[in-house]
C-alpha positions in Angstrom: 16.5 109.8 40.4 17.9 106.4 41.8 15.6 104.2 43.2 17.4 101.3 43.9 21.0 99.9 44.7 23.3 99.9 41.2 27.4 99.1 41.9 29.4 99.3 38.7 32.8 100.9 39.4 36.0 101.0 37.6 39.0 102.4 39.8 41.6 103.9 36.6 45.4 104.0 38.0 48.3 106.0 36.2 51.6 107.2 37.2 52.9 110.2 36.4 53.5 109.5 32.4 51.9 106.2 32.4 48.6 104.0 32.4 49.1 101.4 34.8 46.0 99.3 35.2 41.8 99.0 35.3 40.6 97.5 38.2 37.4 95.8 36.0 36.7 92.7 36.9 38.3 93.5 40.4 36.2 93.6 43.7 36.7 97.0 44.9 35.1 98.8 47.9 35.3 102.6 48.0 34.9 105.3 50.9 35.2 108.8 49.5 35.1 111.7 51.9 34.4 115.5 50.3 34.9 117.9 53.1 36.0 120.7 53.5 39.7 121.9 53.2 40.9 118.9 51.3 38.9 115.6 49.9 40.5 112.0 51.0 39.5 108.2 49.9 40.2 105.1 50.7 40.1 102.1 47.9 40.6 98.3 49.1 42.0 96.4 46.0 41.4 93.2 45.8 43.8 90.3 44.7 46.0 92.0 42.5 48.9 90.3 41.4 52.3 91.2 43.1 53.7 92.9 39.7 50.8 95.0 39.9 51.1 95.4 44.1 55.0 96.1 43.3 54.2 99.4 40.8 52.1 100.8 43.0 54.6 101.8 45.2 56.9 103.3 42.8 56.9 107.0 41.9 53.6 108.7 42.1 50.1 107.1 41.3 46.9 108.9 40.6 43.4 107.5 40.8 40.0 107.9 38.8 36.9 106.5 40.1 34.0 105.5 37.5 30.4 104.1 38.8 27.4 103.5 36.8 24.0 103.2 38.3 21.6 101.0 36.8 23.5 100.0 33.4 23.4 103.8 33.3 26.4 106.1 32.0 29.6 106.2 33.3 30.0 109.0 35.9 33.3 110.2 37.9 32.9 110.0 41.4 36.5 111.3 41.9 39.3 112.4 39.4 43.2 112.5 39.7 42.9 111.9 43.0 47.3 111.4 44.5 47.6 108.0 46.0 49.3 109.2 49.9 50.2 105.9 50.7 49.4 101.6 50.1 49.3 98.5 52.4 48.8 95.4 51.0 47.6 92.5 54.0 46.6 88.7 53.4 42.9 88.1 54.6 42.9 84.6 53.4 41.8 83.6 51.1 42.4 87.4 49.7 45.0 89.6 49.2 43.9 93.4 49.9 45.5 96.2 48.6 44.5 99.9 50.4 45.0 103.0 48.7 44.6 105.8 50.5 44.1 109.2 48.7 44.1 112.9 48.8 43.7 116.0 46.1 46.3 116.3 43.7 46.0 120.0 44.6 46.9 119.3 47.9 49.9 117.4 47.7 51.1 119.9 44.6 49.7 123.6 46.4 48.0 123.6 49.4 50.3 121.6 51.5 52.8 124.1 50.8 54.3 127.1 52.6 54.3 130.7 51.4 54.7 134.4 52.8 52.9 137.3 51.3 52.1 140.6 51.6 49.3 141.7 49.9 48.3 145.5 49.7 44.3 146.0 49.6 44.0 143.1 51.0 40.0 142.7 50.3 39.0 139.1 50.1 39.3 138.6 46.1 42.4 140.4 46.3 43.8 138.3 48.9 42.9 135.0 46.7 44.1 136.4 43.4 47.9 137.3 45.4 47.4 133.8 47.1 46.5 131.8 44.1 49.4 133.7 42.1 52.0 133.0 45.0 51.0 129.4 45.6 50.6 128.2 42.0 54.6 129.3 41.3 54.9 126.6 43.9 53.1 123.7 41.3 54.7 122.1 38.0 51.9 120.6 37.8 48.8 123.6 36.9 48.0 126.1 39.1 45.7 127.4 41.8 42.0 129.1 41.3 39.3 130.2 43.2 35.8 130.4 42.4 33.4 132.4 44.7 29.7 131.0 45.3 26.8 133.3 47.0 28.6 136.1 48.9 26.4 139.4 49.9 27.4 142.4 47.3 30.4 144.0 48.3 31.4 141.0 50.1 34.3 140.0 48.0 35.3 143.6 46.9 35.5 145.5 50.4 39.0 146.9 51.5 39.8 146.6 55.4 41.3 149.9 57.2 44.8 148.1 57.1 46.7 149.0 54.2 48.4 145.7 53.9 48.2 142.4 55.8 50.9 139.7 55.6 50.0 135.7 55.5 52.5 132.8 56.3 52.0 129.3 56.4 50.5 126.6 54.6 48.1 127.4 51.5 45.3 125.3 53.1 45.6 126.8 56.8 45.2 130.4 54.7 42.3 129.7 53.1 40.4 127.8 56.2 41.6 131.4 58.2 40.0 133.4 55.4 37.1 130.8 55.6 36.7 131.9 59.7 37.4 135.3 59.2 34.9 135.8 55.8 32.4 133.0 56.6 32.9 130.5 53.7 33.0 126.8 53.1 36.2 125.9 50.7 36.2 122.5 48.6 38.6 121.5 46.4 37.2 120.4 42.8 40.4 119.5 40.4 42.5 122.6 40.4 40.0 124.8 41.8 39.0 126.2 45.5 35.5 126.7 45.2 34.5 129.1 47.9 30.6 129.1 49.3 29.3 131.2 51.7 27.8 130.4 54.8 25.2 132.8 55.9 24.4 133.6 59.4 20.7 133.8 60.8 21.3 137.9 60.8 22.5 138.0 57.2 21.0 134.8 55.6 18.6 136.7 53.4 21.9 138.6 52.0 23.3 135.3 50.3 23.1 134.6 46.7 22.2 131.2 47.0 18.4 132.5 46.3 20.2 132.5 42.7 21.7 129.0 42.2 20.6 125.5 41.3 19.5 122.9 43.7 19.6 119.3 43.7 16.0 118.5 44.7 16.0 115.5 47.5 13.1 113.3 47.1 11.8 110.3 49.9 12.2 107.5 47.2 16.2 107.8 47.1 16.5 108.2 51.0 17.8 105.2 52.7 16.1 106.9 56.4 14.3 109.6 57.4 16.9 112.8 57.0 17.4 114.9 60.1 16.6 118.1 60.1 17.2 120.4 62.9 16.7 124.7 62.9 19.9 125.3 60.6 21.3 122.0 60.4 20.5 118.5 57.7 21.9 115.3 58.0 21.0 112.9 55.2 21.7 109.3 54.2 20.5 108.3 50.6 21.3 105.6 48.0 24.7 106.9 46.3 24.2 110.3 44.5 27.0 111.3 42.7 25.3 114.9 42.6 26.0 115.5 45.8 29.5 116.9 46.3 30.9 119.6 48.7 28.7 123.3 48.3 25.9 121.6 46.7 22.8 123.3 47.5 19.5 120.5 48.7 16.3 121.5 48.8 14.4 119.5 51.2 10.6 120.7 50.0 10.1 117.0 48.7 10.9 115.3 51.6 7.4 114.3 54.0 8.9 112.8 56.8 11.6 114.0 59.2 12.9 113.6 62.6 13.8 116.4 64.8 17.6 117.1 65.8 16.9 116.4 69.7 15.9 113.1 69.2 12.0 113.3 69.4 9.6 110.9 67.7 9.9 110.6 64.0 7.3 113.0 62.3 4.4 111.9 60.3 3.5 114.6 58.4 0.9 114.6 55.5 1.8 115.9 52.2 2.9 119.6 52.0 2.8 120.4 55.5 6.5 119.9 56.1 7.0 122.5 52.8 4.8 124.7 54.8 5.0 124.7 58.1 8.7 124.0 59.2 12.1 125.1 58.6 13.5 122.4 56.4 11.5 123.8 53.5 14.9 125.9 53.4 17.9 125.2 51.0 20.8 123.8 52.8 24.3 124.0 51.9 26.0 120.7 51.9 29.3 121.1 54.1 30.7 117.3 53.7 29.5 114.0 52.2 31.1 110.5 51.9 30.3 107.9 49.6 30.2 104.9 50.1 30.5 101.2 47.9 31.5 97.9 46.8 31.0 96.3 43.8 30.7 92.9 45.2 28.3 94.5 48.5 24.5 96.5 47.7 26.1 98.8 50.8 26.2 102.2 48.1 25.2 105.1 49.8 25.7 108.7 50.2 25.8 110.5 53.3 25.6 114.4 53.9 25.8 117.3 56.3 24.4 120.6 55.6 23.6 124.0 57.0 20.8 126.2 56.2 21.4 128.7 53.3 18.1 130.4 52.8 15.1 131.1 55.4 12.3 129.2 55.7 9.0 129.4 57.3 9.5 129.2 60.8 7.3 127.4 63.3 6.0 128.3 66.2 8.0 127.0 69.4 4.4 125.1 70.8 4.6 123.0 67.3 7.7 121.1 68.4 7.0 120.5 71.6 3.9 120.0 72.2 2.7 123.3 73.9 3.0 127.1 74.6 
């Protein structure tokens, strides 16, 4: 568990065939966004030479962000990531180089168009045809899903409709199917990983009563987390753990403030796990982390849903009376 501020990060940029340069010994600053449909960043170089500045802009660059904690071990925060676009600007006495970045997948799959039809069209059918049809698209790997959570028959279930036709762009598809079959979608390398997102009729259908937590604990927080009735906002010291369909378990945690805005809660130990509704497990929907290796500003922020049922309080407990 990290305790304190660490900042040691290395951004690693390539082109397509090629190693082009380590940004060690480089101030960088970082702001890494996982959410859901597609991740983005944004990296501030600074000083590079004008060679270097020059390279970036031909052909295509990819980008690889290491950060160790503590004189810990080295840990990537993001991998491959496409470099969109750069703009260099003087702020004397620096030079600042900004690289602004999305998926590989994204600019290679999901940004594209395609048409199918797809005959049984049950949800796991629907993503094998998509996947198939969309990675023919790539020259670069193709497309897979991986399916976190869903209810039994969830995936498997054939509609009335014989067929059902889909045109557009990759990503839209998927954030329809999202809508239509209640799932969070993250893209992790070449993969859409797929998580479900239970509603408060259903919740004690989801799988996620099955599958490893990341267990959040008051030492790393850098403030009290929010926690509403199905929501969690958190802000902790950077947690590379924490990425898009993560699953936090709040049952450590013994202060809180409510969603509305009331007074912060002071709550002795175990009553929070006990008594209130953020004992749940909440499914992490987007983060962004955040650093500098020249700043102590690492930190990582999150937004969440709940994913399991807790014990629920009684309506007099929050506000002060029947």
């Amino acid at each position: 568990m990290i305790t304190k501020f660490g900042k040691t990060a290395v951004l690693k940029i390539s082109g397509n065939d090629s190693f082009l340069l380590s940004t060690e010994g480089l101030r960088i600053d970082f702001d890494v966004r996982m959410l859901q449909g597609f991740n983005r960043a944004k990296f501030d170089i600074y000083n590079l030479s004008p060679k270097t500045i020059s390279q970036l802009s031909e052909g295509d660059k990819y980008v690889t962000l290491e950060v160790s904690l503590h004189g810990g071990p080295v840990e990537v925060l993001i991998d491959n990531m496409y470099v969109n676009n750069s703009v260099t600007e003087k702020r004397v006495p620096n030079t600042i180089t900004s690289l602004y970045c999305v998926d590989s997948l994204r600019k290679d799959v999901t940004s594209k168009h395609i048409s199918t039809e797809i005959s049984k069209p049950s949800l796991i059918n629907i993503q094998s045809k998509i996947a198939t049809d969309a990675s023919k698209l790539s020259t670069k790997g193709g497309l897979k899903f991986y399916n976190h959570d869903f209810p039994e028959g969830w995936l498997t279930t054939e509609p009335l409709m014989p067929t059902r036709t889909y045109t557009g762009e990759v990503g839209d598809i998927i954030n329809e199917l999202g809508e239509q079959y209640s799932f969070a979608s993250h893209i992790k390398g070449n993969v859409v990983e797929c998580a479900y997102v239970p509603k408060s009729y259903n919740i004690h259908l989801s799988g996620q009563v099955d599958r490893g937590t990341i267990m959040l604990d008051t030492n790393n927080m850098r403030s009290n987390p929010i926690i509403g009735m199905a929501t969690l906002q958190i802000e902790s010291n950077l947690d590379t753990r924490i990425e898009g369909n993560s699953l936090l378990d709040t049952s450590n945690l013994v202060t809180a403030s409510t969603e509305d805005g009331f007074d912060v809660l002071t709550i002795v130990k175990d009553h929070l796990k006990s008594n209130v509704s953020g004992y749940a497990r909440f499914l992490v929907l987007s983060v962004q982390h955040i650093g500098s290796t020249h700043t102590n500003s690492w930190s990582t922020k999150a937004l969440a849903t709940r994913a399991t049922d807790g014990v629920k309080v009684a309506q007099y407990n929050w506000f002060g009376k029947e």
